[in-house]
N, C-alpha and C positions, 0 to 999 in steps of 0.2 A: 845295567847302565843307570834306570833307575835312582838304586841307589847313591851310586857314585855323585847325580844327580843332588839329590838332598844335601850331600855332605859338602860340594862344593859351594850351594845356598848358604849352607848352617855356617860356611867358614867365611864368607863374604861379608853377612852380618852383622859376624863377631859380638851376637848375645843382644844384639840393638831390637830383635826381636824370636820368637816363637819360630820352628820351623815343623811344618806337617806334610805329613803325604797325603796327598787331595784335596783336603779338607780339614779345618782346625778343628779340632775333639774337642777345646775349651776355650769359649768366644771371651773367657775371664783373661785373657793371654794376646788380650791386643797391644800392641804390635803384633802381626803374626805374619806369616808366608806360607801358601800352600802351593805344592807343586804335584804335577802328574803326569803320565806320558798320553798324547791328546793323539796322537797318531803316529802309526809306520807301517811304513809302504813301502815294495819294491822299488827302486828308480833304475836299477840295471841287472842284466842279467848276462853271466857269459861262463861258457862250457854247460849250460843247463843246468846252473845256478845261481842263487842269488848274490850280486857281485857288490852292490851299494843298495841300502835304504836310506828313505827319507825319515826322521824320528821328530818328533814334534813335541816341543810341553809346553805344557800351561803353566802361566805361574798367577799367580794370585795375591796381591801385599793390600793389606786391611790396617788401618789403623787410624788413630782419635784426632789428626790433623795431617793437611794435607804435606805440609812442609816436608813432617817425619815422611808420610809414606813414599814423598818422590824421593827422599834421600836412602830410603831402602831398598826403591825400588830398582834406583841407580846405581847403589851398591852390587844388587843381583845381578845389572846388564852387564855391568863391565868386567864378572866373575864368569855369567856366559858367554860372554864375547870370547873371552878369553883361552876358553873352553874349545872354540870352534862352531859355536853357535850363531845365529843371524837371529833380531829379531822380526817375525812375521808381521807384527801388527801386538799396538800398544794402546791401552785406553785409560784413560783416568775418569771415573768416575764418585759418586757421591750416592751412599745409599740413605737415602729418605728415612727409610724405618729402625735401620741399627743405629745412625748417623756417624756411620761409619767414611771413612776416604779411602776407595781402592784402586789401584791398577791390577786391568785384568792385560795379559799380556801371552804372547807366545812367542816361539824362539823353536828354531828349525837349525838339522845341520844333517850332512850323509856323512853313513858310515859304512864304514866297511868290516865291521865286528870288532876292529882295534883300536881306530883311529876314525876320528869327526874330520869334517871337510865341510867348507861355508860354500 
């Protein structure tokens, strides 16, 4: 899923920035978006298996003005939304030392190996 992940990011975008698993590899590539999977957990179980999890990611959007980064960051929500994802909890911040603009954000949905459900 992961992956599938990324590629949904990289098509939302559409080249307006960088896409990375985790972590940007090269801070020369801002614009960027890093994503990852932050958690997954059983949420149900039935015949003495697991029947739904909960799967969680991180996403990360870094870039040199804040305008650009909500407008990326917006672009990703409404790709995960889309997706069957909810966002948990969203932040915009401002890093002092890169002087960077980020939204650090997450986004949850259950699945059942196939298919997402909000």
């Amino acid at each position: 899923m992961t992956e599938a992940i990324g590629a949904l990011i990289a098509g939302a975008v559409g080249g307006m920035a960088e896409v990375f698993f985790a972590y940007p590899a090269d801070w020369a590539k801002v614009p960027c978006v890093a994503y990852r999977e932050a958690g997954n957990r059983t949420h149900a179980r039935a015949d003495g298996k697991e029947a739904l999890k909960e799967v969680e990611y991180a996403i990360d959007v870094w870039s040199l003005s804040a305008e650009e980064m909500r407008s990326i960051a917006d672009a990703v929500d409404e790709a995960l939304a889309g997706a069957g994802f909810r966002r948990a909890q969203a932040m915009d911040l401002f890093e002092e030392k890169t002087r960077y603009f980020r939204r650090a954000a997450r986004y949850r949905a259950l699945s059942d190996g196939d298919r997402l459900y909000q």
